[in-house]
C-alpha positions as CSV (number, residue, x, y, z in Angstrom):
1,X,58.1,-56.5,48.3
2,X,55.3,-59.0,48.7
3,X,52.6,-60.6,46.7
4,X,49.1,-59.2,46.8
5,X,47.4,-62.4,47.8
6,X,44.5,-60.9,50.3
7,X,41.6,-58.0,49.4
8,X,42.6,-54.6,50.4
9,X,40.3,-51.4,51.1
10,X,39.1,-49.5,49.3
11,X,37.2,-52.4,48.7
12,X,37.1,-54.1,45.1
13,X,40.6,-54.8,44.7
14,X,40.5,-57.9,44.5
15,X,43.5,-60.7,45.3
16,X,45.7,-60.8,42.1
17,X,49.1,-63.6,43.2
18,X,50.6,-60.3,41.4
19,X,53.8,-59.4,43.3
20,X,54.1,-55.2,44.7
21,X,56.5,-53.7,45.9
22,X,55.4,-49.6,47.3
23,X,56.8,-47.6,50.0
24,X,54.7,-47.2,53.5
25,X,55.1,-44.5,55.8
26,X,53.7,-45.4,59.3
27,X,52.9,-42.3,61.4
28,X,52.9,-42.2,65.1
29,X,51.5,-39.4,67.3
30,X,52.3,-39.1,70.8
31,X,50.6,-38.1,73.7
32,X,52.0,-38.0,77.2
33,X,54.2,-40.4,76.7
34,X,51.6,-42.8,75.0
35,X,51.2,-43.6,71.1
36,X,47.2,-41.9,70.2
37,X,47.1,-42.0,66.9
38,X,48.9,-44.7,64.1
39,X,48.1,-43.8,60.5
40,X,49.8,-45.8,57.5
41,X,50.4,-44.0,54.4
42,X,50.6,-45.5,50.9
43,X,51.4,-44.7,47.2
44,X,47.4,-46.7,46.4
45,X,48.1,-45.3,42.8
46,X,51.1,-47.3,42.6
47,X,50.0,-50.4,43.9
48,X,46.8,-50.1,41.2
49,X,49.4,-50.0,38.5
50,X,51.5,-52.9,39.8
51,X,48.2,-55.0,40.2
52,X,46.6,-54.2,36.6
53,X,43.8,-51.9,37.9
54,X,45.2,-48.5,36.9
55,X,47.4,-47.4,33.4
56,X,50.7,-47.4,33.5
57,X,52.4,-44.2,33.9
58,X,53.0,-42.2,30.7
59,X,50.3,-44.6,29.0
60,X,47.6,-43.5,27.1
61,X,45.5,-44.4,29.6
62,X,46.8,-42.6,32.2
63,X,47.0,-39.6,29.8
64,X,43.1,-39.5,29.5
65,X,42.2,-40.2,33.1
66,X,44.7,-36.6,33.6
67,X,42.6,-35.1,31.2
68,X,38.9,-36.5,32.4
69,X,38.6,-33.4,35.2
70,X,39.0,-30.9,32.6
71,X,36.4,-32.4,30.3
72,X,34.0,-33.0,33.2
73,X,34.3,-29.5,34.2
74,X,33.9,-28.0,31.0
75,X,30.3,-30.1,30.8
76,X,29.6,-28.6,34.4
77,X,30.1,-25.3,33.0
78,X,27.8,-25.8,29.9
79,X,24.7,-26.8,32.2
């Protein structure tokens, strides 16, 4: 748990004072012995909602972004 006080990539989310709390899974890859690769892997949809800068789950919001692709490929089609 923290408090998102700092900018964040992708870039445009902005510093809120909101407080998050999100689970991070840090991946290490070996090689001969050595760490090569360090990835970090977050839940960014999760932090959006806890910040204000995505619907909440189940909202009507949210509902009509999960139905966006559909529309937008039934427009593609049309052309």
């Amino acid at each position: 748990m923290g408090t998102h006080t700092g900018s964040l990539d992708p870039p445009g989310l902005a510093a809120t004072g909101k407080d998050v709390e999100f689970d991070v899974r840090e991946i290490i890859e070996f090689r001969d012995g050595l760490a090569s690769h360090f990835r970090v892997v977050m839940d960014m949809t999760e932090f959006a909602r806890q910040i204000g800068a995505f619907p909440a789950r189940g909202s009507r919001g949210e509902r009509a972004m999960a139905r966006m692709p559909r529309f937008q490929m039934k427009v593609a089609r049309r052309r």
